[in-house]
C-alpha positions in Angstrom: 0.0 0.0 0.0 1.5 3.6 -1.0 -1.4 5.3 0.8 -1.0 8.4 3.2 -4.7 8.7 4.0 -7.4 5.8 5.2 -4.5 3.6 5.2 -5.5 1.8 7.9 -9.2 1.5 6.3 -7.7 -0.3 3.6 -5.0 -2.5 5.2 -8.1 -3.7 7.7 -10.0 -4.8 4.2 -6.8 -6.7 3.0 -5.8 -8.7 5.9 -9.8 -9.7 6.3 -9.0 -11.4 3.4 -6.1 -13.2 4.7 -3.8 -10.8 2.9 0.0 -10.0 4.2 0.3 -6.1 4.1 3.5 -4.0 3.5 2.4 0.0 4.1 4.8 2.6 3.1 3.2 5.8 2.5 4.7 7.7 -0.4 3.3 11.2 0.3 3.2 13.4 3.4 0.3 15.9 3.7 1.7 19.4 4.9 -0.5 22.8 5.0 0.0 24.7 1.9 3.3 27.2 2.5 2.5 29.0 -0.8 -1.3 29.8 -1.2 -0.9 31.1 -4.7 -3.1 27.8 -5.6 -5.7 28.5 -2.6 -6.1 31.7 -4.3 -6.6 31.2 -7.6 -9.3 28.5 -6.3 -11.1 31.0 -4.4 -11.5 33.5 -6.6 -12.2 31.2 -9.3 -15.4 30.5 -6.6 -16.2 33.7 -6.2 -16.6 34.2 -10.0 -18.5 31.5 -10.9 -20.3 30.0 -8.1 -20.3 26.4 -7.5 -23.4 24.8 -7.0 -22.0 22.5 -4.5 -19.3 22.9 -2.0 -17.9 19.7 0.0 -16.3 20.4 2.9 -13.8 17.5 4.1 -12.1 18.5 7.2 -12.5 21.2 10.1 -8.7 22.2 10.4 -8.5 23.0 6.6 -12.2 24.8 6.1 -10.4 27.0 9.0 -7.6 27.6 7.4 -9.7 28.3 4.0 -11.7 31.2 5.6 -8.8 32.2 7.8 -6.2 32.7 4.0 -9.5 34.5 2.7 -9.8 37.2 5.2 -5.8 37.9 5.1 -6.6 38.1 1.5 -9.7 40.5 2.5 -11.8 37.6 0.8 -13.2 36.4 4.0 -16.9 38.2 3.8 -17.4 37.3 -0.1 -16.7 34.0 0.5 -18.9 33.4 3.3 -21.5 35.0 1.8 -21.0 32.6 -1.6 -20.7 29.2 0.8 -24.2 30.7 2.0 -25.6 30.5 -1.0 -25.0 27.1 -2.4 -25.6 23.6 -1.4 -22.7 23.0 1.5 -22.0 19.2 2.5 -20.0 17.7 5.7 -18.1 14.8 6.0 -18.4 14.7 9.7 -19.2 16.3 12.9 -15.8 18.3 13.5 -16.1 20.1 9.8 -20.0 20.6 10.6 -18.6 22.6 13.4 -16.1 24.5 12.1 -19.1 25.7 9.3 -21.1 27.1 12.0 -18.7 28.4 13.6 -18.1 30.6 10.7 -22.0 31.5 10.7 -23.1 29.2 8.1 -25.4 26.1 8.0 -24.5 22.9 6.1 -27.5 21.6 3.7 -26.5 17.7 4.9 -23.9 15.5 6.4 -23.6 11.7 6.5 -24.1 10.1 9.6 -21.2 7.4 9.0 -18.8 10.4 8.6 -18.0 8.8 5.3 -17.2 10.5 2.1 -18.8 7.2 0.1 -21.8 8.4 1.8 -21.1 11.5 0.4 -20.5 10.5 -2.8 -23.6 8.6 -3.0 -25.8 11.3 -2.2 -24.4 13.0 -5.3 -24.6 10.7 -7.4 -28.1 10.3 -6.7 -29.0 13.8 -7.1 -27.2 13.7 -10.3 -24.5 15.9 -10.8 -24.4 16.3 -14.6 -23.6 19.8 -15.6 -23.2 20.5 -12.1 -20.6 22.7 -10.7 -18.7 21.4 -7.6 -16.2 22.5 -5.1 -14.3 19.7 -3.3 -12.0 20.9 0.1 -9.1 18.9 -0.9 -7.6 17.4 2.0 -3.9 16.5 1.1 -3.7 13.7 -0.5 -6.8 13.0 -3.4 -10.0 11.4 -2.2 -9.9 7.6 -3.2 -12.3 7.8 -6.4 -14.2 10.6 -5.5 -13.5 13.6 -7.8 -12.6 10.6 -11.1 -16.4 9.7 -10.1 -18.7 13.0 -9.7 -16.5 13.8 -13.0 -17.9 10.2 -14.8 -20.8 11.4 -13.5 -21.0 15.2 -15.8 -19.6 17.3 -12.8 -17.7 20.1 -13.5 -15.0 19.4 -10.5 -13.3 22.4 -8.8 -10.6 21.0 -6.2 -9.8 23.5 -3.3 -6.1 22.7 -2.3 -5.8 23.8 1.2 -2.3 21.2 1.7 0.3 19.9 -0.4 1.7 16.9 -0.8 5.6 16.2 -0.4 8.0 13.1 -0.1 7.8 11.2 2.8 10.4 12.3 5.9 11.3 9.0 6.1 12.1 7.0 3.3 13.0 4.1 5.1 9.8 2.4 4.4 9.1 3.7 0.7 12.8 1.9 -0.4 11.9 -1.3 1.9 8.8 -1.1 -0.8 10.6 -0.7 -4.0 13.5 -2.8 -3.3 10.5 -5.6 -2.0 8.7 -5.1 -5.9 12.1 -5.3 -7.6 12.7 -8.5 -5.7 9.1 -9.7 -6.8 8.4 -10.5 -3.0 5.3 -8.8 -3.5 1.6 -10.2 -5.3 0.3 -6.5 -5.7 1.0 -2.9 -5.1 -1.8 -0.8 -4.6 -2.7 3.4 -5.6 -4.9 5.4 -4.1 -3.5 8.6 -5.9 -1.9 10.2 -8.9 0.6 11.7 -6.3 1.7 8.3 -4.5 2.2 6.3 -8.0 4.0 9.8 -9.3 6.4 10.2 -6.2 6.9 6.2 -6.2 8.3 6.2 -9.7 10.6 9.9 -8.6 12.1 7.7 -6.0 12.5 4.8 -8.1 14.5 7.0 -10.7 16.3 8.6 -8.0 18.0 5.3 -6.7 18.4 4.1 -9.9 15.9 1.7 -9.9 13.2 3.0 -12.2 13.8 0.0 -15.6 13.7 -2.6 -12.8 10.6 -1.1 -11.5 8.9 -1.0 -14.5 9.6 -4.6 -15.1 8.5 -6.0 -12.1 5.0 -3.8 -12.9 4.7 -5.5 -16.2 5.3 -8.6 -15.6 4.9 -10.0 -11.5 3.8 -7.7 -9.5 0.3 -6.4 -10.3 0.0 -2.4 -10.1 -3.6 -1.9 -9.1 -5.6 1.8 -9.2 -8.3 2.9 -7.5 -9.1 4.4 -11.0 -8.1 6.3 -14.4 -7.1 9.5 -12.9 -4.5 7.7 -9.9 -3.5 5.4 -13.1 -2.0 8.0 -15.5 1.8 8.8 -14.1 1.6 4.4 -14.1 0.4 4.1 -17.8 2.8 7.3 -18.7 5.3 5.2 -17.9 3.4 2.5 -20.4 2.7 0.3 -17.0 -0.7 -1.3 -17.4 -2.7 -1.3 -14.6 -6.3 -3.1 -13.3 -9.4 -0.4 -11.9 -12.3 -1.4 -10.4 -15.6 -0.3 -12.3 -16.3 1.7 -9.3 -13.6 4.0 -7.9 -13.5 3.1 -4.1 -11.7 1.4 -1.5 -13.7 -1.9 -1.2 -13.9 -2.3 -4.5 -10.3 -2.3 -4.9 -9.9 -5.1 -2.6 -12.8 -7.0 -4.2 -10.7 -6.1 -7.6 -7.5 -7.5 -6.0 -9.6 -11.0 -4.5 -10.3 -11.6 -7.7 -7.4 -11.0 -10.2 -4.7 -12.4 -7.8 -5.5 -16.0 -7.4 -5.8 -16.3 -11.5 -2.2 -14.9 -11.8 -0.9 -17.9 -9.6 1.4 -20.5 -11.1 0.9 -23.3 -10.1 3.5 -26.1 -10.5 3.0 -30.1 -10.5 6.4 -31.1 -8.5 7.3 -35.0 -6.9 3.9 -35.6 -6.2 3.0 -32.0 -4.7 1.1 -28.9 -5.7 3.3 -25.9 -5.5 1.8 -22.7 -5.8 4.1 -19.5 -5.9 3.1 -16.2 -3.9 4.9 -12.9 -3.7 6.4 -14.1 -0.2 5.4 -17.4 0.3 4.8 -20.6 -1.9 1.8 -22.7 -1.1 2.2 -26.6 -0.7 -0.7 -28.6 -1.2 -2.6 -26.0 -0.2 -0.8 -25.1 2.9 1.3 -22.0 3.3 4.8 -21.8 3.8 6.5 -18.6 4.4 10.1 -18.5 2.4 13.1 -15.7 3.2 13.6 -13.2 0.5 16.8 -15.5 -0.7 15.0 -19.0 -1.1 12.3 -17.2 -3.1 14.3 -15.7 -5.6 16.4 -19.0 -6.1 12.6 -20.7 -6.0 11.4 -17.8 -8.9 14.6 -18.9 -10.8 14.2 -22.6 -10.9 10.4 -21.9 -11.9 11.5 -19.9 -14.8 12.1 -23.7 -16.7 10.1 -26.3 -14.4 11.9 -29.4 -14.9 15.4 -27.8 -16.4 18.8 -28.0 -14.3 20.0 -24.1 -13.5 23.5 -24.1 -12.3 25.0 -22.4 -9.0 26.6 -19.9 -11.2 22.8 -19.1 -12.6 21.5 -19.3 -8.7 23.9 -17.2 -7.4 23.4 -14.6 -9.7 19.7 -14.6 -8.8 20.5 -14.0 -5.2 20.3 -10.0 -4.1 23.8 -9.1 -3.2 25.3 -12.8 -2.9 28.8 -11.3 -4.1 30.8 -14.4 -5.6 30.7 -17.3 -3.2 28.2 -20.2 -4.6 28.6 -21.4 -0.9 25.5 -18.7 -0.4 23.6 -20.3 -3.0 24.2 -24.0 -1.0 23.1 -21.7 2.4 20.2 -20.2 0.6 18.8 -23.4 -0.9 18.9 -25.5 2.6 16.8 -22.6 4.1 14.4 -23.0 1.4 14.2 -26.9 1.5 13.4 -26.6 5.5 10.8 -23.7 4.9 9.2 -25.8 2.0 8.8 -28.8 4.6 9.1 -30.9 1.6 13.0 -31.7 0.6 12.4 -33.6 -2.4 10.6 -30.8 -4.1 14.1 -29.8 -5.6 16.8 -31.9 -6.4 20.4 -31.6 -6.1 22.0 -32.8 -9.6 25.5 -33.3 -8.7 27.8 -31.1 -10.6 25.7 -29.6 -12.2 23.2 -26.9 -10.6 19.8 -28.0 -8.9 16.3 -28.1 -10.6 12.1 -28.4 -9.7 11.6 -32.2 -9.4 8.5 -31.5 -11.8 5.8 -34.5 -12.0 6.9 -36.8 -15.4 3.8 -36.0 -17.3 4.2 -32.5 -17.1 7.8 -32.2 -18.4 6.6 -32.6 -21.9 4.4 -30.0 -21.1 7.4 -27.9 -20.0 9.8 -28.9 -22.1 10.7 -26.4 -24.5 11.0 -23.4 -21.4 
């Protein structure tokens, strides 16, 4: 997961599922410094008046009516939000609206911008005009879907999104994906996907990125808008039909399981994850090093690949096949099932793969 915001909504949905998440946030969320964007928003408003104004958050409506009045804005805006249909996410915004002397038209009870969303969508916002509070980083799905919807979106950008402090856990992420130790990564913005490819490029990573995208590790979008720094890039990515959270997941339940190999090996089923391999059904959790030598042998089921091959499949192995020997015991004991691969003596190591599917496998 790259998300900043409702990450732990979304990491809840995935492990209900049974799914092993990796969270590194690729954005922070810091109050606008410049307000040159605030600006242009508001009097963009005050121009030509929305016909609806979401408000997302108390601490940045403040600050919204707070930069107007230093702009001597403050009275024509408050006397525009009075005019128009004004929606809370929650309680805390709802109060900060009346504490500026206005009264919202409606706010969902599950403090929930779905609920939001939905109530838009109902009314029908074709043609419509309306202002969204933007609240760092973009709302999963909800300005791509007012906008499939005929709205006329105005964002109000009242913070700004920058690299994370720590990038400890974004590189853990990347170096993870180029690895292939992960099924999946998901986007819930333009921004995260955008800053996760800048960091990629940075450490030099960016080619190696891109292959793992297109070919293991499934880049999945919360919708066309989060998707486009991903498909500028030429990376294709899966969207649910509808641009939310639980959808997503739903997206991910079902896409996943169909990309599995699975492998007929000395009587076994062996089913390869990101960072585990199932046996028969049964997981079996296997270190970074015994899945990449596992992801090599797999390559060509049934085919001896030497140490020298192995070795150079191992992250940062240097030149000792010795590490390769190391690596391949680890994965034998975390596999529960030695015969799986078998040792051909001075020659390399290969899948044990069932006879009647070598002929299947046979030309790689």
């Amino acid at each position: 997961m790259t998300a900043a915001r409702r990450a732990d909504e979304l990491g809840a949905l995935l492990q209900r599922r049974g799914a092993s998440v990796l969270h590194a946030p690729a954005l922070r969320i810091v109050p606008l410094a410049d307000d040159g964007e605030l600006l242009a928003a508001t009097k963009d408003l005050l121009d030509r008046a929305p016909d609806v104004v979401v408000a997302t958050t108390a601490i940045g409506f403040r600050g919204w009516i707070e930069a107007a009045e230093g702009w001597g804005l403050g009275e024509a805006l408050l006397g525009r939000l009075g005019e128009v249909e004004l929606l809370a996410r929650g309680p805390k915004v709802k109060g900060a609206i009346r504490a500026a002397g206005l009264t919202e038209e409606w706010s969902p009870s599950s403090e929930s911008m779905a609920e939001v969303l939905d109530r838009l969508l109902e009314e029908g916002v074709e043609g419509r005009r309306v202002a969204v509070q933007l609240h760092g980083e973009p709302l999963p799905g909800f300005v791509e879907s007012l906008r499939a919807g005929g709205a006329e979106v105005v964002g109000v950008p009242v913070y700004r999104w920058m690299p994370p402090e720590d990038l400890g856990p974004v590189d853990r992420l990347l170096d993870t994906t180029v690895a292939r130790g992960l099924d999946a990564v998901t986007f819930t913005s333009a921004p995260a996907a955008a800053s996760l490819l800048s960091r990629a490029e940075d450490r030099g990573l960016l080619p190696e990125l891109l292959a793992a995208l297109h070919h293991d590790v499934l880049p999945a979008c919360v919708g066309p808008v989060t998707a486009l720094p991903l498909q500028a890039r030429g990376v294709d990515t899966v969207q649910p039909e509808r641009f939310r959270l639980g959808p997503l997941v739903q997206l991910l339940c079902q896409e996943l399981p169909g990309r599995a190999r699975t492998l007929p090996v000395a009587g076994h089923r062996l089913e390869i994850r990101g960072h585990a391999v199932l046996v028969d059904g049964a997981l079996r959790p296997v270190p970074p090093a015994g899945m990449s030598l596992l992801r090599a042998l797999c390559r060509r089921p049934g085919w001896v690949v030497s140490r020298a091959d192995l070795l150079r499949s191992l992250p940062g192995a240097g030149r000792d096949e010795h590490a390769v020997e190391t690596a391949m015991a680890r994965l034998r004991t975390a596999l529960g099932t030695p015969k799986l691969i078998q040792t051909v003596v001075k020659r390399g190591y290969r899948l044990a793969l069932d006879p009647a599917a070598d002929a299947k496998y046979a030309d790689g």
